[in-house]
C-alpha positions, 0 to 999 in steps of 0.5 A: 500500500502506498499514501497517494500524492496529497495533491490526488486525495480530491480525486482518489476513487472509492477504493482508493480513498478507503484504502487510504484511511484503512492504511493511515489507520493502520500506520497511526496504530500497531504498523508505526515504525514498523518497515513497509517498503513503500511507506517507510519515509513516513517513519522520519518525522512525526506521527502529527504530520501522519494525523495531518495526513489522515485527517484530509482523508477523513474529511474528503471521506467525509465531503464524499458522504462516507462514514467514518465508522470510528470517530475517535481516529479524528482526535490526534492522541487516538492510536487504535484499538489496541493502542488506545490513547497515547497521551504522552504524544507531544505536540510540538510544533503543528506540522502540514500533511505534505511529505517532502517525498510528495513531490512532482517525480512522486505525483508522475508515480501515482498518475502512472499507478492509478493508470496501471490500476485502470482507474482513470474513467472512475477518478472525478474531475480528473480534467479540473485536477489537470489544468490545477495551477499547481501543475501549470508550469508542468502542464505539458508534462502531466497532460501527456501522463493523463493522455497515455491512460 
């Protein structure tokens, strides 16, 4: 499982956006810190920017209409069913969901994987997240991705 490029969580179909709460899930609880070839960089800084992270999920889950069948994974000290609260998780300084990693090399990455994942005609919108200002003076770059689906 991988954590999609941020700048995709709008877009994410069904499958992939609950997939990216049951992995987030799983990365906040018992998997942290433990080795997982696609998502060890989430390891290098703190569960807060995880929590970030996952609360985008959540809330585009819930923008979407899904439910979110365990609330408590809204509050930052909650780590899971077997963990609990963790409440000596401190706080220091808020931090954003984006990871460093989550760069243009790594969006081409996740475009390629949704394409070899055929979900292209199932993403929303795909055409609004292709003329974004975020990919503006990339545009040529990620129209050719979007065209080779």
């Amino acid at each position: 499982m991988r954590l999609w490029h941020y700048k995709l969580i709008p877009f994410l179909p069904r499958q992939q956006l609950l997939g990216q709460h049951r992995e987030c899930c799983a990365l906040r609880g018992l998997g942290w810190g433990k080795k997982h070839s696609t998502v060890d960089y989430v390891f290098k800084y703190s569960i807060h920017k995880l929590f970030t992270y996952h609360s985008e999920i959540m809330f585009e889950m819930m923008r979407r209409g899904y439910e979110i069948k365990n609330p408590r994974w809204l509050t930052y000290y909650y780590r899971g069913k077997k963990l609990n609260y963790d409440l000596s998780t401190n706080v220091i300084l808020p931090e954003d969901g984006i990871y460093p990693e989550h760069n243009d090399n790594y969006l081409s990455e996740c475009l390629h994987n949704l394409k070899y994942k055929k979900v292209k005609n199932k993403i929303k919108n795909i055409d609004l997240f292709m003329h974004f200002n975020f990919i503006k003076d990339k545009g040529e770059k990620y129209e050719k991705i979007y065209n080779s689906f």
